[in-house]
C-alpha positions in Angstrom: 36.0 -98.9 -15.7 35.2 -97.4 -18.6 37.4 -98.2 -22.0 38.3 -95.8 -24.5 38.9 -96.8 -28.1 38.2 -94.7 -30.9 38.5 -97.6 -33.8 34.7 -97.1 -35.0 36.1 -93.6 -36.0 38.4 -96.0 -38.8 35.4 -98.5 -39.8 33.9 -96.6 -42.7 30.8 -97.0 -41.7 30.3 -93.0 -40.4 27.2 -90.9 -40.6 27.5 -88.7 -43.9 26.3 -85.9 -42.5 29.3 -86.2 -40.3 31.2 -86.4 -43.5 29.8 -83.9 -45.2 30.3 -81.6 -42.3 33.7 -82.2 -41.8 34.4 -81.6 -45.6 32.6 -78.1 -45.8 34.5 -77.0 -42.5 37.9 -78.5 -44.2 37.3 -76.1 -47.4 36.1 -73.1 -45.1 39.7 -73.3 -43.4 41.7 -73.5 -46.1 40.1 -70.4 -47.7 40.3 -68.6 -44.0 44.0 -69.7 -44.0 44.5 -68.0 -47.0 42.9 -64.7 -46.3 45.2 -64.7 -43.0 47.8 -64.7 -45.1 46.9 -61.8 -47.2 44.9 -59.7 -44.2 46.2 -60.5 -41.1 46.1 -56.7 -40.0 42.1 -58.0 -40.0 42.3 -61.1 -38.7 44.0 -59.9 -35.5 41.2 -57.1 -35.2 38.6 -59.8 -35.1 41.0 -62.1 -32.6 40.8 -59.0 -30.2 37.1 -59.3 -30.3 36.5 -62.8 -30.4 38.8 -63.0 -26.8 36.4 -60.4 -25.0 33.5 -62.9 -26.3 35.1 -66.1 -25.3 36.0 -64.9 -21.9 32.5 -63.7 -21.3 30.4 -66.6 -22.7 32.6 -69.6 -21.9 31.6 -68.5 -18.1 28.1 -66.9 -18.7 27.7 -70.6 -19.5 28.2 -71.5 -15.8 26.5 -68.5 -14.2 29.8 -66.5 -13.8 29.2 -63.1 -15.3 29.8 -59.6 -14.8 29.1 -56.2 -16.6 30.5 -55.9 -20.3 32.7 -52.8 -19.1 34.0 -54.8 -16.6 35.0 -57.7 -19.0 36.8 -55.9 -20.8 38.5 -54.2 -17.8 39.4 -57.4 -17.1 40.6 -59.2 -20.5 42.5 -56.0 -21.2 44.5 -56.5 -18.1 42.9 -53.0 -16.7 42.3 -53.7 -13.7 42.3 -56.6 -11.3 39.3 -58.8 -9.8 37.2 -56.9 -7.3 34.9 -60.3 -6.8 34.8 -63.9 -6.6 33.4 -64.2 -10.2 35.3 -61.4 -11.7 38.3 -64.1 -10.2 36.6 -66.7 -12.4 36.7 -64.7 -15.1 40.5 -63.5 -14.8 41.7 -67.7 -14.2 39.7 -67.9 -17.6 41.6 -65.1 -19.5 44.8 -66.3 -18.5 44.3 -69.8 -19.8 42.8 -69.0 -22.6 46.0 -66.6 -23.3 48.3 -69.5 -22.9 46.5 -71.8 -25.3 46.8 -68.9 -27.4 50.1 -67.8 -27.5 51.6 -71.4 -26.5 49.3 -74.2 -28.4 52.2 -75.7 -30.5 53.9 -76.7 -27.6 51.2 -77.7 -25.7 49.0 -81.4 -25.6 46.2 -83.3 -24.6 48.0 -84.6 -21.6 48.0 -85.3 -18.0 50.6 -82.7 -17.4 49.1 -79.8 -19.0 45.4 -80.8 -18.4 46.2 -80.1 -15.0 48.2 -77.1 -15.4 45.9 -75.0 -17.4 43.6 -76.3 -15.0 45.6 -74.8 -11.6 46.2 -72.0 -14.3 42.2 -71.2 -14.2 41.5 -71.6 -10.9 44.8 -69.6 -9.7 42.9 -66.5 -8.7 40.2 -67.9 -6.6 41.7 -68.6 -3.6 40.6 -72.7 -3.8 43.0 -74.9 -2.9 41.7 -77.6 -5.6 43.3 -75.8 -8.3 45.0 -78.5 -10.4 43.9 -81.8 -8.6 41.7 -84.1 -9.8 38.5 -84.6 -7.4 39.0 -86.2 -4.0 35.2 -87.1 -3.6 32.6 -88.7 -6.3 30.4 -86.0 -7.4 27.1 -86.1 -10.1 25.2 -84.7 -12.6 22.1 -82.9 -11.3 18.6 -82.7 -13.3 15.9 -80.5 -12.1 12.4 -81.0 -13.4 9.8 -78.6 -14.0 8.6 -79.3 -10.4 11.8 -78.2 -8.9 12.9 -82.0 -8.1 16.2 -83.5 -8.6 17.3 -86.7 -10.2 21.0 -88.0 -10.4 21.4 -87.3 -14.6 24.9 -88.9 -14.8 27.3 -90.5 -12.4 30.6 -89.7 -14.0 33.9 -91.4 -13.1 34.3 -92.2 -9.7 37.2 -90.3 -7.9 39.3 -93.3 -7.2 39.6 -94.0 -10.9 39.5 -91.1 -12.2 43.8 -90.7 -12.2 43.8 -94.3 -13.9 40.7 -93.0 -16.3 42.7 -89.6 -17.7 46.0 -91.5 -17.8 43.8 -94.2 -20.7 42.1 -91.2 -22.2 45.1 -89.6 -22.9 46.9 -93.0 -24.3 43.8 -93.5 -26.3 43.7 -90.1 -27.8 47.4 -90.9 -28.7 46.7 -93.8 -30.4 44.2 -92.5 -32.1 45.5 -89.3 -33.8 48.0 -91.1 -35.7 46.0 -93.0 -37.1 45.8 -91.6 -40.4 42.8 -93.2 -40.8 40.8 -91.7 -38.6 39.7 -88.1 -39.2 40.8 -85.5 -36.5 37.5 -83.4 -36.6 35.6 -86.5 -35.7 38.0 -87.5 -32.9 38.2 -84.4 -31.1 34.7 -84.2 -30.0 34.7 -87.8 -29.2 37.7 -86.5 -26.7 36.0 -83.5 -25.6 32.6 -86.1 -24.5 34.8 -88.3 -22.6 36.7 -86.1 -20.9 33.1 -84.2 -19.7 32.0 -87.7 -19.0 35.0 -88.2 -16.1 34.4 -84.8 -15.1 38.1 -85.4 -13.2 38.2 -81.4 -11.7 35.7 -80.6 -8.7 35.2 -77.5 -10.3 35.4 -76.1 -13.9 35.1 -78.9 -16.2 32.9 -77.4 -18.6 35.3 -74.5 -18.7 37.9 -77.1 -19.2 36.6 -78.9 -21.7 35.7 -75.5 -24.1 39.6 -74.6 -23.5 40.5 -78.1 -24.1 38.4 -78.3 -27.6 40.4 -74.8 -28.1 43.9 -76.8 -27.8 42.9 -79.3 -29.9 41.2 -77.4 -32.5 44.5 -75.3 -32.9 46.8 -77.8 -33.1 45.2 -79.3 -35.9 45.0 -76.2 -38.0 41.3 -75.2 -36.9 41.6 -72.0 -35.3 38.0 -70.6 -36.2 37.6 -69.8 -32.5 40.2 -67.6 -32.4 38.2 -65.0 -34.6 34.9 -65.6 -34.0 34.2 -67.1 -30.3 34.1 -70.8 -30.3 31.9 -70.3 -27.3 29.9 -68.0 -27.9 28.4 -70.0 -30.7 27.8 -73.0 -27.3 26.4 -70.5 -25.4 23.8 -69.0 -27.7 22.7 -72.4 -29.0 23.3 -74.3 -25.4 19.9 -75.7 -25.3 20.8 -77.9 -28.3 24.3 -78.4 -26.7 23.1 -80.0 -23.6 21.1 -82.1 -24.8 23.4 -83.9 -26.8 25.6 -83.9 -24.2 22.7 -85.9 -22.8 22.2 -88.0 -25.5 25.3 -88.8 -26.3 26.2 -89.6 -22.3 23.7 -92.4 -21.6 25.3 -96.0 -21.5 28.8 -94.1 -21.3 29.6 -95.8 -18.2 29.2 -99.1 -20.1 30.6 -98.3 -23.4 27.0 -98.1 -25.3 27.0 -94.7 -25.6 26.7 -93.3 -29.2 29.1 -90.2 -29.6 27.6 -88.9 -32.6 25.1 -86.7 -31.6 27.7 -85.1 -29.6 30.2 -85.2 -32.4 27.5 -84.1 -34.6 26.6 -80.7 -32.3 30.5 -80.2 -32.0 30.8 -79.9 -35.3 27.5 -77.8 -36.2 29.6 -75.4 -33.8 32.2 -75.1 -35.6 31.2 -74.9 -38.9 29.1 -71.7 -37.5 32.4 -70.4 -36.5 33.8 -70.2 -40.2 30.7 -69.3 -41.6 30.5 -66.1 -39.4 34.3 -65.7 -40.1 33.5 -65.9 -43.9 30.9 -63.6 -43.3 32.7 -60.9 -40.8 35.7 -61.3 -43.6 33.4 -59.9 -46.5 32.2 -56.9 -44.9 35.3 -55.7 -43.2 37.2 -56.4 -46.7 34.7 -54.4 -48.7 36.2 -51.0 -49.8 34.1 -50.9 -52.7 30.3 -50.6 -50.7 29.7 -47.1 -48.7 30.1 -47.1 -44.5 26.4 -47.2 -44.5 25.5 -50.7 -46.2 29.1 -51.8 -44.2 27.4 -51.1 -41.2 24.2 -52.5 -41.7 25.4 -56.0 -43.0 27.9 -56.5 -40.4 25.0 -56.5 -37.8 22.5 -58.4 -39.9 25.1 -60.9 -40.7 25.6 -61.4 -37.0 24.4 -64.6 -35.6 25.1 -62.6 -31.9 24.1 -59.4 -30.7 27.0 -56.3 -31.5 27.6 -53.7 -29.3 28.5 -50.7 -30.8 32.1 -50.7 -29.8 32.1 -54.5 -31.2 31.0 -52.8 -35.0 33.8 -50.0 -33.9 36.6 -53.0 -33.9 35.2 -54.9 -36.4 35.1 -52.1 -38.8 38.4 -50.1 -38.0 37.8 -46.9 -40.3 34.4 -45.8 -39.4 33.7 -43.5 -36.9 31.5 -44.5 -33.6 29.4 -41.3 -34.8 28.8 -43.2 -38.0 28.0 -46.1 -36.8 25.9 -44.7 -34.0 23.7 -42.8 -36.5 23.5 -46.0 -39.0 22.2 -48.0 -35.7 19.8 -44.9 -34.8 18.1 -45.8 -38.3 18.1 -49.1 -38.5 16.1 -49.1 -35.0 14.2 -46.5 -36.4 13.0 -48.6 -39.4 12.3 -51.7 -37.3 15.5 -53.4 -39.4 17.3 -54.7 -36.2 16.7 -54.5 -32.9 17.9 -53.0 -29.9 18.8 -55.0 -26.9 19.1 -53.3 -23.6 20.8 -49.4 -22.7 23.4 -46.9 -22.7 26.7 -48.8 -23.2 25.8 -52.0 -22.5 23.3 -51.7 -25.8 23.3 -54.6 -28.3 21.7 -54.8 -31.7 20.6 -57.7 -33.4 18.3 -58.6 -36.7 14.6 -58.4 -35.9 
């Protein structure tokens, strides 16, 4: 079976880009902490948003969508499910409220793995809501040709109680360790726990809420403000494959995590730049409604809706911002992405 030790993490011998990218997101929070401080009223507008984005990526990710109305129907508690994915989508809300609201006294355990996992699935009618796996399952690839090849063979079901039960000892071990720097041993979690894949269904799900749990406990709470997973799912192409990378020889401990750790991380640091960035505009009182406007959308790394620029920019009328839109499209400055309400703008 497959041993877990994270000891290289304490060796010295680390990739300085790592480094480097672990310093640069360590002086990004501690400026973010200290605007929270001082502007929390904006902080918990862009926490509203950021939820609605979460929800909706985290399972766009895994084919589960719906329309953006009916997201936010359902994140707001509107209304209830009316479908199987709109189910999906509730289970999600819910856990991702609880690692909200209840991260301090929550860990990367057994126990609460498989609660917030029973939590997610709750609304689906499955019966495999907070059990591990009863049968072996695999990674599918599917080539240009439409043929299938077995990618990875994670954990088999058997081991897999005995394989979370050492994952979470090792993780234990691990974080205090003062030695050993948390940013760099969170992803090396996150791979190993994909790499099991313990659940039947939902992993990846798990996995995003799980990097959540351990992000916020350790002071990194980015992804509260600007969706952790949005950033994964607009950049998933380089995401799965290092998940692939990072994967082979797992089974035999001669995997290397650091492409993983290294994509992880990319991911994050996004996060605080865009929260650095959506910070500055909504702070400005000294620039007019107009130039607000315009750099909150070209600073997006996403497409906005126009309700998204109505939260993120609290004292501007939606006829204001409608109109600045208007002529930016107009001009060829950004572009418009789709209709009616649904519309998005992003950069040309």
């Amino acid at each position: 079976m497959r041993k877990f030790d994270y000891s290289f993490l304490n060796n010295g011998l680390l990739p300085a880009k790592l480094v480097n990218l672990t310093a640069n997101i360590s002086s990004l929070k501690t400026m973010a902490q200290v605007r929270k401080t001082d502007h929390m009223q904006i902080f918990t507008a862009l926490e509203a948003v950021a939820k609605v984005q979460s929800i909706k990526s985290s399972n766009a990710i895994e084919g589960i969508v719906t329309s953006d109305e009916r997201i936010a129907a359902i994140v707001n508690q509107d209304s209830a499910p009316l479908n199987h994915n709109e189910a999906e989508i509730a289970g999600y809300r819910d856990a991702l409220n609880e690692i909200h609201l209840n991260y301090p006294h929550m860990d990367f355990c057994v126990r609460d793995i498989i609660r917030l996992h029973q939590m997610m699935m709750a609304l689906t009618g499955y019966e495999y809501g907070g059990q591990y796996k009863t049968d072996d399952n695999v990674i599918l690839e599917i080539d240009s040709d439409g043929n299938r090849r077995v990618r990875f063979r994670p954990t088999s079901a058997a081991e897999t109680p005995k394989a979370m039960e050492q994952l979470e000892l090792a993780y234990s071990e691990a974080r205090n360790d003062a030695n050993i720097n948390q940013l760099l041993l969170i992803p090396c979690v996150i791979l190993d726990f994909l790499c099991i894949h313990p659940f039947r269904d939902g992993n990846g799900r798990m996995s995003r809420l799980l990097s959540l749990l351990l992000l916020y406990k350790n002071g990194f709470d980015a992804g509260k403000y600007v969706s952790f997973e949005e950033q994964i799912n607009h950049y998933k192409t380089y995401y799965y494959e290092a998940l692939r990378i990072s994967s082979n020889g797992w089974e035999s401990n001669q995997n290397s995590y650091f492409p993983f750790v290294e994509n992880f991380l990319s991911t994050l640091y996004m996060c605080y730049k865009e929260l650095d960035n959506r910070f500055a505009v909504i702070n400005s009182k000294k620039i007019t409604k107009t130039a607000r406007i315009e750099a909150t959308v070209l600073n997006s790394l996403t497409p906005l809706s126009k309700a998204e620029i109505c939260r993120l920019l609290p004292d501007v009328s939606p006829t204001t911002v409608e109109a600045v839109l208007g002529s930016m499209v107009k001009k060829g400055i950004i572009q418009k992405i789709g209709s009616s309400r649904s519309a998005r703008y992003l950069k040309s």
